[in-house]
C-alpha positions as a Markdown table, in Angstrom:
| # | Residue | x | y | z |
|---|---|---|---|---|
| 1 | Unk | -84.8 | 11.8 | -78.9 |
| 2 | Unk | -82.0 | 9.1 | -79.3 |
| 3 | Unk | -82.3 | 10.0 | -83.0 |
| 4 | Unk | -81.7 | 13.5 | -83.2 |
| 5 | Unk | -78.9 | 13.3 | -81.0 |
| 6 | Unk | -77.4 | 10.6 | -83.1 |
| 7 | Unk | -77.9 | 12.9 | -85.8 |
| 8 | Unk | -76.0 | 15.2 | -84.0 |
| 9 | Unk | -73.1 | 13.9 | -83.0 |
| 10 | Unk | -72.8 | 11.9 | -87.1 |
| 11 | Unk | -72.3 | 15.4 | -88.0 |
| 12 | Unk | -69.7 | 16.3 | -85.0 |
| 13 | Unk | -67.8 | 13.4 | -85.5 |
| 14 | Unk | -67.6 | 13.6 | -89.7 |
| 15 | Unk | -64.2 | 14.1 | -89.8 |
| 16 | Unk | -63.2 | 11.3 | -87.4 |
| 17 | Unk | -63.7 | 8.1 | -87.9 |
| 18 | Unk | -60.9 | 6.1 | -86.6 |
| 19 | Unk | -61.9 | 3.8 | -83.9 |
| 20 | Unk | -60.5 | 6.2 | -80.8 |
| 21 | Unk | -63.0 | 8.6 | -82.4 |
| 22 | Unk | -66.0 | 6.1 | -82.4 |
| 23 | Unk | -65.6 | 4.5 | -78.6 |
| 24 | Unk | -65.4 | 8.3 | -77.6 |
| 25 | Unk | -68.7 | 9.1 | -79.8 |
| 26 | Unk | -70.6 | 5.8 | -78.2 |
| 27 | Unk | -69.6 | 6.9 | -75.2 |
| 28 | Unk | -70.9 | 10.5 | -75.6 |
| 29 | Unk | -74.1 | 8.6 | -76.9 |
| 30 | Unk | -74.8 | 6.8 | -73.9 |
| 31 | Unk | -74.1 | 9.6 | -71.3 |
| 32 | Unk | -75.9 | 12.3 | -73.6 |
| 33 | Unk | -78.7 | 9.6 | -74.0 |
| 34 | Unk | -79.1 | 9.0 | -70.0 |
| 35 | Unk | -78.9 | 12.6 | -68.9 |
| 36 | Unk | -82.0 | 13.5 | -71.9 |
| 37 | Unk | -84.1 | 10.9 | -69.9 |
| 38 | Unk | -83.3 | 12.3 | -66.5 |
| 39 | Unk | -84.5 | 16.0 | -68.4 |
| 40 | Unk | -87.4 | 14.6 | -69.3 |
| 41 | Unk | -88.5 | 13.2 | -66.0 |
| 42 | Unk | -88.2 | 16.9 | -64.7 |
| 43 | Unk | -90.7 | 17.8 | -66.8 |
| 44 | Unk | -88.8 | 19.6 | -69.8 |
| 45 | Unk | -90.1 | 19.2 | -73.4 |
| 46 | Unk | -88.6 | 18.0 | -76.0 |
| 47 | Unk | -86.8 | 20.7 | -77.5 |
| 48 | Unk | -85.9 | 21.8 | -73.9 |
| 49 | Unk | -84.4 | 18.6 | -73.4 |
| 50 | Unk | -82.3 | 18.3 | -76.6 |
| 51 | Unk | -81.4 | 22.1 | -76.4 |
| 52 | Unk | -80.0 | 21.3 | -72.8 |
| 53 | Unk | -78.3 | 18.0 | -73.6 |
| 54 | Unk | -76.3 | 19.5 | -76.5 |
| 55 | Unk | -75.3 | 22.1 | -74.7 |
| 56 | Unk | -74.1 | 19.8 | -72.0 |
| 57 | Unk | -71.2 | 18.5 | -74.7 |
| 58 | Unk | -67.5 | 20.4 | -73.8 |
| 59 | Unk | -65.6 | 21.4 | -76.3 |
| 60 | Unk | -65.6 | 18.5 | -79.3 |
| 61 | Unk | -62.0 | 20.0 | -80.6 |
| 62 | Unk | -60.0 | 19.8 | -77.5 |
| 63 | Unk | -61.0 | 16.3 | -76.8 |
| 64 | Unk | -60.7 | 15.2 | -79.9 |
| 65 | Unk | -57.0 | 17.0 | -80.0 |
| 66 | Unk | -55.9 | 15.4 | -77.3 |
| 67 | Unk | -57.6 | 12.0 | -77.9 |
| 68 | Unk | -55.3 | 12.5 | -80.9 |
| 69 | Unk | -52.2 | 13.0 | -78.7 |
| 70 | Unk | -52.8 | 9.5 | -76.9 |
| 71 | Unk | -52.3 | 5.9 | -78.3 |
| 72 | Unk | -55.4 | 4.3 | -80.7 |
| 73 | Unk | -56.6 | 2.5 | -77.5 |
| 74 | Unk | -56.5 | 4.9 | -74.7 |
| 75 | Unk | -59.8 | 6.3 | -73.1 |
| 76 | Unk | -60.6 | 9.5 | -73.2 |
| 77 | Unk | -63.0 | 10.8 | -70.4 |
| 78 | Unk | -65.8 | 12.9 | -71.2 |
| 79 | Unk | -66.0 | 16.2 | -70.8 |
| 80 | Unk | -69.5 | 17.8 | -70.1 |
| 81 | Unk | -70.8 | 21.1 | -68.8 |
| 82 | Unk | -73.9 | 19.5 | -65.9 |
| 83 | Unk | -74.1 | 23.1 | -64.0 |
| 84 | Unk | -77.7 | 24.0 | -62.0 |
| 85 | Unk | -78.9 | 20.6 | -63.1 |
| 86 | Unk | -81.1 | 17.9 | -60.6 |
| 87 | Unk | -79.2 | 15.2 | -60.9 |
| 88 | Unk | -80.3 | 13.6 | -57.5 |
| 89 | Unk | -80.5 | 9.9 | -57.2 |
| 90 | Unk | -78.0 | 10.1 | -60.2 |
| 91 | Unk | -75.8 | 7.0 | -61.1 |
| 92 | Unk | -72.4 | 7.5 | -62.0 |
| 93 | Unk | -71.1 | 4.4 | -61.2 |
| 94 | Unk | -67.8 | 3.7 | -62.9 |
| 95 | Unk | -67.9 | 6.6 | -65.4 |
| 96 | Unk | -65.1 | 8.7 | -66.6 |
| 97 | Unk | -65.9 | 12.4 | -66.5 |
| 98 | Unk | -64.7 | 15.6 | -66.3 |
| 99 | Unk | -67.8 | 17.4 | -65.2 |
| 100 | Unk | -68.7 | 21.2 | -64.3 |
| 101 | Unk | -71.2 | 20.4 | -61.6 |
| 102 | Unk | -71.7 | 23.5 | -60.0 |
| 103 | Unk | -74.8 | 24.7 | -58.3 |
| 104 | Unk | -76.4 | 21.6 | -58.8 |
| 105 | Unk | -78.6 | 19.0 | -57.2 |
| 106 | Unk | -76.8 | 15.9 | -56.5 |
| 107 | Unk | -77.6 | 14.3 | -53.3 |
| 108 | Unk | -77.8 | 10.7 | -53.1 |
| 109 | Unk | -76.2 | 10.5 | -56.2 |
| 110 | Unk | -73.4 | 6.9 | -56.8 |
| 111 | Unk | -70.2 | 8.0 | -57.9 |
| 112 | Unk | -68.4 | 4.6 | -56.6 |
| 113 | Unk | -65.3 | 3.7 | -58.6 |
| 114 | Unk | -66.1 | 6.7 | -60.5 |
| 115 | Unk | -63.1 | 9.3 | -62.1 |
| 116 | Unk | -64.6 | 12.6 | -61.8 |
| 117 | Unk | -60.6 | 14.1 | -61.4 |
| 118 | Unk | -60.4 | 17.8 | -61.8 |
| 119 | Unk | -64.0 | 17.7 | -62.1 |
| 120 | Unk | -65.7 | 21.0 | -60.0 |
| 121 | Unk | -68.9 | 20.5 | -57.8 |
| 122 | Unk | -68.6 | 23.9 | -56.3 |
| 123 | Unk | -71.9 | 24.8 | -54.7 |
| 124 | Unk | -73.7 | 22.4 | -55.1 |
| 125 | Unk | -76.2 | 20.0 | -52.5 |
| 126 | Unk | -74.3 | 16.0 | -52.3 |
| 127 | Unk | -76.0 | 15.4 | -49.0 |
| 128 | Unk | -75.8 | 11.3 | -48.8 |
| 129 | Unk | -73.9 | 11.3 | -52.0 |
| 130 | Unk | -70.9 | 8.3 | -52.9 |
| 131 | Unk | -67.3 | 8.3 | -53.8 |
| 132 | Unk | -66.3 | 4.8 | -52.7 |
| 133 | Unk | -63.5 | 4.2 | -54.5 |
| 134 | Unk | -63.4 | 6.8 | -56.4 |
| 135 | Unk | -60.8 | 8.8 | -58.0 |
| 136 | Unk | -61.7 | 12.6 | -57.0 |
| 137 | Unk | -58.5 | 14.3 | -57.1 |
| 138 | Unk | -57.9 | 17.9 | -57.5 |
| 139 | Unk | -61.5 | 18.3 | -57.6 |
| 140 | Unk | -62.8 | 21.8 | -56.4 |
| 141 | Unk | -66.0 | 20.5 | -53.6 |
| 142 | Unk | -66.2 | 24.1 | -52.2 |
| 143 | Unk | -68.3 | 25.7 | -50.4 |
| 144 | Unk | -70.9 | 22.2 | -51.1 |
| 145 | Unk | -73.1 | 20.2 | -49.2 |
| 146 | Unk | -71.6 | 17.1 | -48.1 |
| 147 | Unk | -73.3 | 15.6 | -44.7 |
| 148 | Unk | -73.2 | 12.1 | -45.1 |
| 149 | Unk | -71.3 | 11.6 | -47.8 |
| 150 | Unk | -69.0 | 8.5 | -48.4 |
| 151 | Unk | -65.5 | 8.9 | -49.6 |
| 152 | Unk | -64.2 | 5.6 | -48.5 |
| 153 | Unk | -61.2 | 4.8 | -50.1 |
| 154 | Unk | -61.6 | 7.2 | -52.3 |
| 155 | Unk | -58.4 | 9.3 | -53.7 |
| 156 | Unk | -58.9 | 12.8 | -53.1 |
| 157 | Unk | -55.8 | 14.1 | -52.7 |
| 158 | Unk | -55.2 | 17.9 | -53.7 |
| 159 | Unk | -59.0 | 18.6 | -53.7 |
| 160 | Unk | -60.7 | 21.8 | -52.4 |
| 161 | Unk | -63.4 | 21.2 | -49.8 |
| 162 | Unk | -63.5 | 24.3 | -47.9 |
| 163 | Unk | -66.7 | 26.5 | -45.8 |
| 164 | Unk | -68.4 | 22.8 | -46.9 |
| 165 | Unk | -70.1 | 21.4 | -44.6 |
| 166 | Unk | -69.2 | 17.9 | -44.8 |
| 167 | Unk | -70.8 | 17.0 | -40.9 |
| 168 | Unk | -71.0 | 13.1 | -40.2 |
| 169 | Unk | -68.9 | 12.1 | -43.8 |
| 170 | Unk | -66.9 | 8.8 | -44.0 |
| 171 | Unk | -63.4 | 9.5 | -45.4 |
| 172 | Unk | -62.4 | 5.7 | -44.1 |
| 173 | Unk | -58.8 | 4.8 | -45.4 |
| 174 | Unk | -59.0 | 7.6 | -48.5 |
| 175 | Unk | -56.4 | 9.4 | -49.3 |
| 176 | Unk | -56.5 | 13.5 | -48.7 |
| 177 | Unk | -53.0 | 14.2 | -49.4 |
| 178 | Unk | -52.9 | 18.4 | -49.2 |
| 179 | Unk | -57.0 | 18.3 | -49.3 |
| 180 | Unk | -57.7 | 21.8 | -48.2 |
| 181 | Unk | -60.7 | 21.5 | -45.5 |
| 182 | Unk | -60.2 | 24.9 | -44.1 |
| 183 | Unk | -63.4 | 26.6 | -42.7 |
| 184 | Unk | -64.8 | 23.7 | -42.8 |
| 185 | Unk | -67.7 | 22.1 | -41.0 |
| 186 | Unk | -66.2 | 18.7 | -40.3 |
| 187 | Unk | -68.2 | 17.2 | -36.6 |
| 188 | Unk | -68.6 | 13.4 | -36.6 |
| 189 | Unk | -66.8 | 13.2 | -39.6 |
| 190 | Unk | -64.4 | 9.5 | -39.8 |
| 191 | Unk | -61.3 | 9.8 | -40.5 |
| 192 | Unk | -60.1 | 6.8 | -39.6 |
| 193 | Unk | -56.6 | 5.4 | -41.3 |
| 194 | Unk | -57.2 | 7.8 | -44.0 |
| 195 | Unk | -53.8 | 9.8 | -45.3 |
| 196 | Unk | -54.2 | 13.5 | -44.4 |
| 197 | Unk | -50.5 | 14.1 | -45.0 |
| 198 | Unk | -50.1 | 17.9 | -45.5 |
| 199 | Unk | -53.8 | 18.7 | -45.7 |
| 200 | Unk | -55.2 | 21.9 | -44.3 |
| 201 | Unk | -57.9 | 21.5 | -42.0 |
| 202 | Unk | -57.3 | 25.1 | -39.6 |
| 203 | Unk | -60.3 | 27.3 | -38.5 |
| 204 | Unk | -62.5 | 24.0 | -38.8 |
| 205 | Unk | -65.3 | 22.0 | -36.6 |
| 206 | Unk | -63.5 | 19.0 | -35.6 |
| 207 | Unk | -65.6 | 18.2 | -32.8 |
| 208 | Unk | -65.9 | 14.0 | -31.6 |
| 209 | Unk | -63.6 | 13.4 | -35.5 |
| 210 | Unk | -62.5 | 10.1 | -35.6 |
| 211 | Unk | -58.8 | 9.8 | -36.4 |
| 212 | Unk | -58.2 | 6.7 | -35.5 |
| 213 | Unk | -55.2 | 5.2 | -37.3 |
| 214 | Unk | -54.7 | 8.1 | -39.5 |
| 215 | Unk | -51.6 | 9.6 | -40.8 |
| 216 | Unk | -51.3 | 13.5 | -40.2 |
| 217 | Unk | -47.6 | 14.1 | -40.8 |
| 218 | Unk | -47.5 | 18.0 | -41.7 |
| 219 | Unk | -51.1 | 18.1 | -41.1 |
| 220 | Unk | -52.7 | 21.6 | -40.3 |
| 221 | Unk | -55.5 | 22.3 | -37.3 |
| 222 | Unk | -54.5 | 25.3 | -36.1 |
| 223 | Unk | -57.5 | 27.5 | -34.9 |
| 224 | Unk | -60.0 | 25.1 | -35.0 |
| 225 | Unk | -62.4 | 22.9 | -32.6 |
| 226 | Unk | -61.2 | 19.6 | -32.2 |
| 227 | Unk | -62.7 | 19.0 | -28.4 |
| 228 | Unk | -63.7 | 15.2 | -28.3 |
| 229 | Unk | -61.7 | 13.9 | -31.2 |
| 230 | Unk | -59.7 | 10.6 | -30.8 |
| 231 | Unk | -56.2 | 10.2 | -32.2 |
| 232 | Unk | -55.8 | 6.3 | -31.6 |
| 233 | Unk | -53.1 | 5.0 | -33.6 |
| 234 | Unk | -52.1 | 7.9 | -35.3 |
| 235 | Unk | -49.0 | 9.4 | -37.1 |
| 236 | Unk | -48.3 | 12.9 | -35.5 |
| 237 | Unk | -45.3 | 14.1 | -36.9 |
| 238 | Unk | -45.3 | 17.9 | -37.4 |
| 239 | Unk | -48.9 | 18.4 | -37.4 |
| 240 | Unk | -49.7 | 21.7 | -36.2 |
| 241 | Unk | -52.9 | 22.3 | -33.6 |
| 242 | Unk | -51.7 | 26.0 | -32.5 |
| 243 | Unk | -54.5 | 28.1 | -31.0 |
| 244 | Unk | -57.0 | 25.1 | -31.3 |
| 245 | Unk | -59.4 | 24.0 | -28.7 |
| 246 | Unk | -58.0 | 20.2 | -27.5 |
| 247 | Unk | -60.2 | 19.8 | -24.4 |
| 248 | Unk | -61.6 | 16.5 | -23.3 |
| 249 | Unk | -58.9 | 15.1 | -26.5 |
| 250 | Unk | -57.1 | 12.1 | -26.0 |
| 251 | Unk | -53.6 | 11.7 | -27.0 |
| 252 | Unk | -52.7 | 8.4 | -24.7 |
| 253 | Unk | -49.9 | 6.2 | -25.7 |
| 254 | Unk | -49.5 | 7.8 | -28.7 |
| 255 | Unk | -45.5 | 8.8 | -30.1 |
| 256 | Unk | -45.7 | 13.0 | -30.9 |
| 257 | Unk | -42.8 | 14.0 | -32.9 |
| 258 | Unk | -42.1 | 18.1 | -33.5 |
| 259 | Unk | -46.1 | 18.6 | -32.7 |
| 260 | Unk | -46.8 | 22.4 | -32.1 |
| 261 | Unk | -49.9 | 23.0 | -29.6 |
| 262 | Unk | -49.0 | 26.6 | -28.8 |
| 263 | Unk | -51.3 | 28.6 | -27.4 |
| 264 | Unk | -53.8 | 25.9 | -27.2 |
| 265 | Unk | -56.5 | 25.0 | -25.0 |
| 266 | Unk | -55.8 | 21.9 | -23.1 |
| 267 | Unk | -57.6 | 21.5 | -19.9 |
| 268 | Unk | -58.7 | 17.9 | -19.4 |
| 269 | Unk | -56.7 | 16.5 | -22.2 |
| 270 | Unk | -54.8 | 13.5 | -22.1 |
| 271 | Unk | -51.0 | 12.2 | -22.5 |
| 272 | Unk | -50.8 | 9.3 | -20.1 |
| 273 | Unk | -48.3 | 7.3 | -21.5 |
| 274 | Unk | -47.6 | 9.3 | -24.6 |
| 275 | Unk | -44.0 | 9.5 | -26.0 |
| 276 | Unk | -43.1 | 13.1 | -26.9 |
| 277 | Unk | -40.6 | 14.4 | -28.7 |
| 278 | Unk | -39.8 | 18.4 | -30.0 |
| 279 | Unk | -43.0 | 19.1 | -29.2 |
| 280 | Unk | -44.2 | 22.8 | -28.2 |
| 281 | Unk | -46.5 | 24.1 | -25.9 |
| 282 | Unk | -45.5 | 27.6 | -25.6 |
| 283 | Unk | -47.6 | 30.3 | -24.8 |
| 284 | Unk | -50.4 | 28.3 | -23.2 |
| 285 | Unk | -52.0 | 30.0 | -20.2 |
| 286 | Unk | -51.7 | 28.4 | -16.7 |
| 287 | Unk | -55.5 | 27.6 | -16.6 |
| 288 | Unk | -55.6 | 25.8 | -19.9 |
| 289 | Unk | -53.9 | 23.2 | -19.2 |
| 290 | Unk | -53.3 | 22.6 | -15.6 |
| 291 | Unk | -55.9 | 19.8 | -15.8 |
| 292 | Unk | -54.0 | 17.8 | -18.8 |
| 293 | Unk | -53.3 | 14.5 | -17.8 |
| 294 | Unk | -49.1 | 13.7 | -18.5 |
| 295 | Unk | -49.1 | 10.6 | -16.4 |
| 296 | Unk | -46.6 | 8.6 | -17.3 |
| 297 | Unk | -45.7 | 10.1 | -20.4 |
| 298 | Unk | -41.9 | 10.5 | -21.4 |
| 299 | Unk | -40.6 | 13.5 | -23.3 |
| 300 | Unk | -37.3 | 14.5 | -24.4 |
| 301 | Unk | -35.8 | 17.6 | -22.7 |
| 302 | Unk | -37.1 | 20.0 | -24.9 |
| 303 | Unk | -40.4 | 19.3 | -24.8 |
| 304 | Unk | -40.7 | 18.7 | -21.2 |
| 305 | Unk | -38.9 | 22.3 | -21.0 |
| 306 | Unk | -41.6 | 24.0 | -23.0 |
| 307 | Unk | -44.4 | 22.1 | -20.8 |
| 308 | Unk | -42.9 | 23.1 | -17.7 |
| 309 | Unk | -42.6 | 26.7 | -18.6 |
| 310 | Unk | -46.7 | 26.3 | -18.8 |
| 311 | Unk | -47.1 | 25.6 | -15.6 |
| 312 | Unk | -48.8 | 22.0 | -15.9 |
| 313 | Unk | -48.6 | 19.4 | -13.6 |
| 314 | Unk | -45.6 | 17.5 | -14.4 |
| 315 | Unk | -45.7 | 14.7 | -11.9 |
| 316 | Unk | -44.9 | 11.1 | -13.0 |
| 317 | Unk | -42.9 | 12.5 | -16.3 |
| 318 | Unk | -40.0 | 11.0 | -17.4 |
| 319 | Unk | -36.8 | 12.7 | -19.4 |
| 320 | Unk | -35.8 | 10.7 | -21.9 |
């Protein structure tokens, strides 16, 4: 099988021979070469296998046109169409690909230190699957399977990742700079010192999320169910949790800095201690947040303004 596909690419790669050209075509060689062997263990015969894996090439012209555009030694990553494949168990360590892997199988699969940027997993089952390290930005993770997964560390900044259902993940100190998360199933998930800055996460499960350390300057969880999440440590500057339901959250001794949490549920929440500033409570009905905890909290005049027009209990407060 090796052979033919050999074969194959000696007749793509005629016209190029210069040494940019022939790391690209070993490269090809090798990933062509393992994905033929994973074919064959799912039973396909031989011409089903070689039919398949050629197929799986992108188009030869616009890598090799761009290759062309970039110095003798630069690495080109591969391009290759993997849709409604099995590639469970799959390793991808350390690769460089710019894969369509929609609709397919991948769970369990190693992409640690991987770059798979602007690759598209859309609909596809990653249950268990790895990113450590990774670079997986603007990738499109949509409406996929993700319980489990491990993004520690992992850059995935701009990517898509919403209606997945990415329950129990590990997002440990990765960057999801504007990530978009909305409608998202994201309970148990850790978030803890990652960089959500800007990223959308409204009209999502946020139940028990760790966010411990994280930064979510500009950060969006409006609409969404964030009862039980803890916010140790982290950077709230003009994140936005209107309409959301806080209860049982903890906010303690944290700095809040133009914070919106109107029309929010936040009965048995707590501020002890907190330091608020320009933050906005409007709108929030007597009975949602009567049993918020503010002891000992200080607050500029605004915001204590807008939390006394709520009704709370705003003993032990301090104007600052």
């Amino acid at each position: 099988m090796n052979d033919k596909i050999n074969k194959h690419l000696d007749e793509l790669f005629a016209e190029y021979t210069d040494s940019a050209s022939n790391e690209l075509k070993a490269e090809l060689l090798a990933n062509l070469s393992e994905y033929a062997e994973d074919l064959k263990a799912q039973g396909l015969n031989e011409e089903e296998v070689f039919e398949k894996t050629i197929d799986s090439i992108g188009e030869l012209e616009e890598m090799l046109g761009e290759l062309e555009m970039q110095s003798g030694s630069a690495r080109r990553k591969i391009l290759m169409n993997l849709s409604a494949s099995n590639l469970a168990g799959t390793d991808f360590k350390n690769v460089e690909v710019e894969g369509n892997f929609k609709a397919s199988i991948i769970k369990g699969a190693n992409f640690a230190n991987a770059d798979v940027a602007g690759s598209s997993f859309k609909a596809s089952d990653m249950h268990d699957a790895s990113f450590e390290n990774a670079n997986a930005s603007h990738v499109n993770f949509g409406v996929t399977v993700l319980t489990d997964a491990n993004f520690r560390n992992a850059n995935v900044s701009e990517s898509n990742f919403k209606a997945s259902d990415l329950r129990s993940a590990n997002f440990e100190h990765a960057n999801a700079t504007g990530a978009n998360f909305k409608t998202t199933g994201l309970a148990d998930v850790n978030f803890s010192n990652a960089r959500l800055n800007g990223a959308e996460l409204s009209y999502s499960d946020l139940r028990d999320v760790i966010f411990t350390g994280a930064d979510l300057t500009d950060t969006k969880l409006n609409k969404a169910d964030i009862r039980g999440a803890s916010f140790k440590a982290c950077v709230l500057v003009g994140t936005e949790m209107t309409s959301s339901d806080l209860r049982d959250t903890n906010f303690e001794g944290l700095e809040l800095v133009a914070v919106k949490f109107d029309k929010s549920h936040l009965a048995d929440s707590s501020f002890r201690n907190a330091t608020l500033r320009g933050v906005s409570f409007r709108l929030i009905k007597r009975k949602s947040i009567e049993k918020a905890d503010f002891t000992g909290a200080k607050m500029d005049q605004l915001s204590y303004l807008s939390l006394k027009s709520t009704g709370a209990n705003i003993d032990g407060i301090t104007v600052i």
